[in-house]
C-alpha positions as CSV (number, residue, x, y, z in Angstrom):
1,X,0.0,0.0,0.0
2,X,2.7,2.1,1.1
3,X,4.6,1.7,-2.5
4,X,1.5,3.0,-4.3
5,X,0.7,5.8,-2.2
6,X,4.9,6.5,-3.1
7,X,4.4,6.2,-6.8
8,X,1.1,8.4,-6.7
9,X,2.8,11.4,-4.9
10,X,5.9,11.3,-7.3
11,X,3.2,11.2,-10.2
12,X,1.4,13.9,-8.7
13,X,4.5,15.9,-8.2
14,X,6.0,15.5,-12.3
15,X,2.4,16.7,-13.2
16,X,2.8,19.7,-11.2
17,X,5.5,20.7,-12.7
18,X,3.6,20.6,-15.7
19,X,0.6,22.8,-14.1
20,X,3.0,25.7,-12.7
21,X,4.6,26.3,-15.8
22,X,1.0,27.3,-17.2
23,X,-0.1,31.2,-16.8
24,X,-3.7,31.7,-15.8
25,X,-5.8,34.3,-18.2
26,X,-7.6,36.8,-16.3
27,X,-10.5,38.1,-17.8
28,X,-11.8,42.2,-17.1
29,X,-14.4,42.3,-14.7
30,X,-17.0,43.5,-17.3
31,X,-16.2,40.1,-19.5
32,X,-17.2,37.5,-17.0
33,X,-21.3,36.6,-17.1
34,X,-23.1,36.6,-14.2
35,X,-25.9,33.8,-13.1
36,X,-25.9,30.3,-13.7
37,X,-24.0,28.9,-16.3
38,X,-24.1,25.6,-17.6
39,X,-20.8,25.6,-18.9
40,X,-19.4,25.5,-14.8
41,X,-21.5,22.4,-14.3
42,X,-19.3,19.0,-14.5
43,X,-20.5,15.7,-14.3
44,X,-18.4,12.7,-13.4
45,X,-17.5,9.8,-10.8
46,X,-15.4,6.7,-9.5
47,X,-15.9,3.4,-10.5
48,X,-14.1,0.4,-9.1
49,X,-14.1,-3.3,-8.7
50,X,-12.4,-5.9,-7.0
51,X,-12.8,-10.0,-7.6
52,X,-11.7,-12.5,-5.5
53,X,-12.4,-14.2,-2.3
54,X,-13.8,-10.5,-1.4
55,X,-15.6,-9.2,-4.3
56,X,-16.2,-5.1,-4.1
57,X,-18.1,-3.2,-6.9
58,X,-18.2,0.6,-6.1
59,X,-20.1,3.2,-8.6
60,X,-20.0,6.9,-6.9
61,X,-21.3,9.2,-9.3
62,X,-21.2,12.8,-8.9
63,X,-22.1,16.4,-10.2
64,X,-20.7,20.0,-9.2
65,X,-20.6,23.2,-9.9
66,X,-17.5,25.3,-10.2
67,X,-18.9,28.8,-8.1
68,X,-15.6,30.9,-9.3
69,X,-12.2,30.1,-10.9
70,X,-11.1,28.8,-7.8
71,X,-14.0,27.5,-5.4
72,X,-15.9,24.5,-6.9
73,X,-18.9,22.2,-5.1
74,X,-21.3,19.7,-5.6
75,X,-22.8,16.8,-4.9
76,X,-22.7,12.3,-4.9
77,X,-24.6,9.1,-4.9
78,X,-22.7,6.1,-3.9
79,X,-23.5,2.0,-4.2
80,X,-21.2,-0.1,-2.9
81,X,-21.6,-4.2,-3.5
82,X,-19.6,-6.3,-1.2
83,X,-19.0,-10.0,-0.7
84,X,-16.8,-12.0,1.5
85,X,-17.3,-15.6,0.4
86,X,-15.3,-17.2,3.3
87,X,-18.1,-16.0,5.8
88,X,-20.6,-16.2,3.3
89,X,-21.5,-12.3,3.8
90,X,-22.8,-9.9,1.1
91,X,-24.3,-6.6,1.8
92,X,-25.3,-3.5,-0.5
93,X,-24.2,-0.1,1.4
94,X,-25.6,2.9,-0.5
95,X,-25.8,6.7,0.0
96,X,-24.6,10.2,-0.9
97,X,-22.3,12.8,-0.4
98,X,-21.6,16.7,-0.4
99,X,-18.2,17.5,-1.0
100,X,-15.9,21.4,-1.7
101,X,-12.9,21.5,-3.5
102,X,-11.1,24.7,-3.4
103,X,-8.0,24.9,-6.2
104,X,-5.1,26.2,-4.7
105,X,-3.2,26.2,-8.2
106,X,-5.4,25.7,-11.4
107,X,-5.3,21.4,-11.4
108,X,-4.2,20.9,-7.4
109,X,-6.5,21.3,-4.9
110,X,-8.3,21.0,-1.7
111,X,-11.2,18.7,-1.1
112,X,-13.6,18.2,2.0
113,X,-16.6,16.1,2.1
114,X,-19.3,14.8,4.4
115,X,-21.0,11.4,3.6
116,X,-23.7,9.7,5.1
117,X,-24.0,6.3,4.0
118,X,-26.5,3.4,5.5
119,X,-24.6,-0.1,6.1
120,X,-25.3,-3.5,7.6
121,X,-25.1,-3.1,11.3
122,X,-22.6,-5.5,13.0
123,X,-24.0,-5.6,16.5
124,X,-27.7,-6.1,15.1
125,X,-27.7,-8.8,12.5
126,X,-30.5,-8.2,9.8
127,X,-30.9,-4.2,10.9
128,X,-29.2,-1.0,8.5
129,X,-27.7,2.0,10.4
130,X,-26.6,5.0,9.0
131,X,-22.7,6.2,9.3
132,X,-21.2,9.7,8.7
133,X,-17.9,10.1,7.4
134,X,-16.3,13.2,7.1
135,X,-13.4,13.3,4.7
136,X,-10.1,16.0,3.9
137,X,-7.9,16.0,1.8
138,X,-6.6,17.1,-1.7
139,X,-5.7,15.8,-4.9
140,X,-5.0,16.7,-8.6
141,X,-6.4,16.8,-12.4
142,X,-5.3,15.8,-15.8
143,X,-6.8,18.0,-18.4
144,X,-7.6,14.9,-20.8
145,X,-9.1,17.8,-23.5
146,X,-11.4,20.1,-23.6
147,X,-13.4,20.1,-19.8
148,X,-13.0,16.7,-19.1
149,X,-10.3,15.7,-16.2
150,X,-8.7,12.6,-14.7
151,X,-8.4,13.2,-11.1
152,X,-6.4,11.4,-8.2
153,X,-7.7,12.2,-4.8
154,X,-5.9,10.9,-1.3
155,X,-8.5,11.5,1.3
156,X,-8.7,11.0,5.0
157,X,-12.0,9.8,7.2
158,X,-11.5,12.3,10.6
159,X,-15.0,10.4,11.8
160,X,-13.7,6.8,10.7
161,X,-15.9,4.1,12.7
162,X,-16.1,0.2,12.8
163,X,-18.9,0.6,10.3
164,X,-16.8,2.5,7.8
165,X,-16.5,1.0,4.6
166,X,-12.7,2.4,3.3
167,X,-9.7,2.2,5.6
168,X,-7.4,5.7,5.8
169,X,-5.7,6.7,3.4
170,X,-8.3,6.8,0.7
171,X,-7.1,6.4,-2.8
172,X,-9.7,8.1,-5.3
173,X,-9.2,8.2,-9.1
174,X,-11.9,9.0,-11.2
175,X,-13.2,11.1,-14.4
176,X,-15.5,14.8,-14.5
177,X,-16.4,15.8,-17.8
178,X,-17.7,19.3,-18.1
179,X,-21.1,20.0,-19.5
């Protein structure tokens, strides 16, 4: 785990090289429109699987809103299949999410996010509960052309409990594609 949490960082750091050599273009104050604009809107998400003795199928889609330049928001549905054969255990956790990302250069930036997701309870066979995880952060984007991104997020859970579903660090790469 350690080795690719080592290999993302240096990743992260020869693509920032990349973003700091860029100059930002600053439009006059009487060029930028006012209201909503659909253009800001993104649309995007994680997907990810794992097979085995454990078998883990994630799908966390998500929309936003980028507010200015440099402040973006929005919001997330997740599903999460999981089954652990050798205890003969499957359980469907589902939920959502609000999340901020504020960009500290124009492709690295800041991301918090509180989730509320509703799991198999442990104590209480055959009942639900709901969990909250709150989650901070930051991580990075790939222009991959046009408004669509490849991001990597590292992430940790401040409110982790038994229930939570992702140990820390959390490892997020996913797609947004703007609208």
């Amino acid at each position: 785990m350690k080795k690719i949490i080592v290999e993302s960082l240096f990743l992260l750091c020869i693509l920032t090289l990349n973003t700091l050599a860029q100059n930002p273009v600053v439009k006059p104050a009487d060029e930028i429109p006012k209201g909503f604009q659909w253009s800001k809107v993104f649309v995007g998400g994680n997907i990810g699987a794992q097979f085995g003795s454990i078998t883990v199928v994630n799908i966390s889609p998500i929309i936003g809103y980028r507010i200015t330049d440099r402040l973006a928001a929005g919001v997330g549905a997740t599903y999460i299949y999981y089954n652990y054969k050798a205890l003969r255990f499957s359980s469907s956790i589902y939920g959502g999410s609000v999340f901020g990302r504020f960009y500290l250069l124009e492709n690295i930036f800041a991301h918090a996010e509180y989730e509320l997701l509703n799991v198999d309870s442990y104590d209480f066979p055959g009942t639900r509960t709901n969990i909250e995880n709150i989650y901070v952060g930051g991580g990075f984007r790939q222009a991959l052309g046009g408004r669509s991104y490849m991001t990597i997020m590292a992430l940790w859970n401040i409110n982790e409990s038994k229930y939570s579903p992702y140990g820390n660090p959390i490892i997020r790469m996913g797609f947004s594609f703007g609208l």
